[in-house]
N, C-alpha and C positions, 0 to 999 in steps of 0.2 A: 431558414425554415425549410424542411423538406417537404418536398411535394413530388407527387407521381401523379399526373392529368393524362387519363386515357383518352381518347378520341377516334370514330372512326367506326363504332358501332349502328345496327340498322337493324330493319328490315331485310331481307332479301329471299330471293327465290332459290329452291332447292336446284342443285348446279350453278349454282353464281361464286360472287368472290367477293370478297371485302378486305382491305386492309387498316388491321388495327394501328394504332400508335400511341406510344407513353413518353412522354416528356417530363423530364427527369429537372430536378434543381434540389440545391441544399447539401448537397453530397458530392464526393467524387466518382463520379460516375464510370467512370471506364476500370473502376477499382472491382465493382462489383458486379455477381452473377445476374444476370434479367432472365425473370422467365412471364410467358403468361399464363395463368390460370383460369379455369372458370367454375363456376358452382352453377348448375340447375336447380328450381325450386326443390327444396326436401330433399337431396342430396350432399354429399360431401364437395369439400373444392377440392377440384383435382389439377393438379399440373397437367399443362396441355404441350409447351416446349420451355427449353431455358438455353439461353446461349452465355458460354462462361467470359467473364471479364479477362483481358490480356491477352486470351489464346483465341477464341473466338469458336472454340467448340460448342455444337449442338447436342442434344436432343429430344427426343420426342413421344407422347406417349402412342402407345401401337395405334389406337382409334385413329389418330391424325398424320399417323408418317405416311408421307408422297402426296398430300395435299396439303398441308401447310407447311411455310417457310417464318422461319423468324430470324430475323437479322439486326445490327446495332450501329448507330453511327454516332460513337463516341466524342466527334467533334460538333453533334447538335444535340450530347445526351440525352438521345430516344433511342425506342427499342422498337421495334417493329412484328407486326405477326400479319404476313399475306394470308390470308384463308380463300385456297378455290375447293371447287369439288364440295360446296356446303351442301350439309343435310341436313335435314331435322333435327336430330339428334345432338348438332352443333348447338342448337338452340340452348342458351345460360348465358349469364353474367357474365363476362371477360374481366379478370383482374390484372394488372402489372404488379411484380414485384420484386424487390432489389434485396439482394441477399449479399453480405460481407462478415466474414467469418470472425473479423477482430475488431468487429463493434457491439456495442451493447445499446439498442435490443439490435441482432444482424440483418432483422428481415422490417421492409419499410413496403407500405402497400398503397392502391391507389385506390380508388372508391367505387372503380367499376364502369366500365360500357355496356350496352345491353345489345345482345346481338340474337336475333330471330329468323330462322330460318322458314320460310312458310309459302305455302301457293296459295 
């Protein structure tokens, strides 16, 4: 059974840090691209970073480069998203998602952390 279990979401103050995390099972994981996303209320979900499987390339979308880092450790299949430098506007739902190009359905999701950024 596949599963994506986020962890790692809060609370926190504007200039703080949190780090997410996705725990991967069901699949082969180091096969596949990881990225996080998030969706704010009434908005679209947008990719926030994705690090690819095998080669270990990043990136990121312009809102968040030079404050968040995402990274992978294939031998605990989880994927990881550091966020320092939070703002407001960070504030949305955190998704993980696994994406492989030769399976059917490619893209497998997880159910979400909730991350708030607020004084």
């Amino acid at each position: 059974q596949v599963q994506l279990v986020e962890s790692g979401g809060g609370l926190v103050q504007p200039g703080g840090s949190l780090r997410l995390s996705c725990a991967a099972s069901g699949f082969t994981f180091s096969r596949n691209d990881m990225s996080w996303y998030r969706q704010a209320p009434g908005k679209q979900r947008d990719l926030v970073a994705r690090i690819i499987g095998g080669g270990g390339s990043t990136n990121y979308a312009d809102s968040v480069k030079g404050r968040f880092i995402i990274s992978r450790d294939d031998a605990k299949n989880t994927v990881y998203l550091q966020m320092n430098s939070l703002k407001p506007e960070d504030t949305a739902l955190y998704y993980c998602n696994a994406w492989y190009r030769f399976r059917d359905p490619p893209n497998y999701w997880g159910q979400g952390t909730q991350v708030t950024v607020s004084s």
